[in-house]
C-alpha positions in Angstrom: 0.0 0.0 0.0 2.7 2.5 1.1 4.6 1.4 -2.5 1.1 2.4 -4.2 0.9 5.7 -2.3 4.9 6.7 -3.5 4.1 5.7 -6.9 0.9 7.9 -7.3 2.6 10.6 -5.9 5.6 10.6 -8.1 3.4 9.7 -11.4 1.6 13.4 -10.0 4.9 15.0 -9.6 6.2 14.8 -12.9 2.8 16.1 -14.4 3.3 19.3 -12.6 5.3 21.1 -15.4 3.0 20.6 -17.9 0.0 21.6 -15.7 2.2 24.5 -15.0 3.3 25.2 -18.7 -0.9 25.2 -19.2 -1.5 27.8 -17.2 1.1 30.5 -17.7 0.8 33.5 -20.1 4.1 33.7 -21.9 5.9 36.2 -23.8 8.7 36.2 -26.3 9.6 36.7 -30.1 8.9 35.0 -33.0 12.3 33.5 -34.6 10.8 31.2 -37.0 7.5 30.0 -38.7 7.5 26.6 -40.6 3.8 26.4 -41.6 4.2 23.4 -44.1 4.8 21.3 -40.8 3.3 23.4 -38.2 5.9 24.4 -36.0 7.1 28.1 -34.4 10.0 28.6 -32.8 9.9 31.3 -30.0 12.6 33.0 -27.7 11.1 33.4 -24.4 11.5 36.7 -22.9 14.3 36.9 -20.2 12.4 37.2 -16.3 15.6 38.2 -14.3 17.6 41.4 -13.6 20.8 41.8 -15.7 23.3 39.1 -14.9 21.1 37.8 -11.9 20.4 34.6 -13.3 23.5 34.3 -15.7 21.4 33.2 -18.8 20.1 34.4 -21.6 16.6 34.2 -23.4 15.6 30.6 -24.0 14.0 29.7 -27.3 11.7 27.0 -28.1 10.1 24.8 -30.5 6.6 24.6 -30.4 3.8 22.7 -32.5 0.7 25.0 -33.4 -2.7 24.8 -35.4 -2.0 26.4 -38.9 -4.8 28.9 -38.3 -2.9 30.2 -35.7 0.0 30.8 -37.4 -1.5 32.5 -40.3 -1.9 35.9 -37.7 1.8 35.8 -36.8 5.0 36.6 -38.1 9.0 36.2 -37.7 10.2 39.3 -35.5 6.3 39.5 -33.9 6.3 40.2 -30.0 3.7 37.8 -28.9 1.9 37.0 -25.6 0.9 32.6 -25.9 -0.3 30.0 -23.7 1.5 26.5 -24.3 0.3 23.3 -23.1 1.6 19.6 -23.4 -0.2 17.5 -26.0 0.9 14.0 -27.2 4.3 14.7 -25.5 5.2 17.9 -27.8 4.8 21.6 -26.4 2.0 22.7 -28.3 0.7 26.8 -28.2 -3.0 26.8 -27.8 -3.5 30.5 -27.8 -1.3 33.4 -29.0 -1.3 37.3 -29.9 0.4 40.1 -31.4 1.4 42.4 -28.8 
């Protein structure tokens, strides 16, 4: 029973980032658009002070519905919300800002 109990609560654990991901408002730029196999690649606006956190801007890959992409570009601020689906990072809402 006690086995059962770790289990569940490590199988809960490690769906935490994604729940996470789901839920957070993001913001970065656009680097690149490949809408032949629906994918965007976006560099993830740095959240520390200057030399706090001793790394730069992250970037991405993400999977996206092509009608989505159609109102974006390369070089486009954007604000998204990313969630996990079929094990790929998937955006499931983004804007121009």
């Amino acid at each position: 029973m006690n086995l059962a109990r770790m289990m569940l609560a490590g199988a809960m654990l490690a769906a935490v980032p994604s729940v996470t991901l789901a839920q957070q408002s993001l913001t970065g730029t656009i680097t690149t658009i490949d809408r032949i196999n629906g994918t965007i690649a976006v560099r993830q606006a740095q959240n520390d002070t200057v030399g706090a956190g001793g790394g730069g801007a992250t970037e991405q890959q993400y999977r996206a519905a092509p009608g989505l992409l159609d109102s974006v570009h390369a070089g486009d601020k954007v604000t998204f919300s990313a969630s996990e689906v079929g094990g790929k990072n998937t955006i499931t809402k983004i804007e121009r800002q």
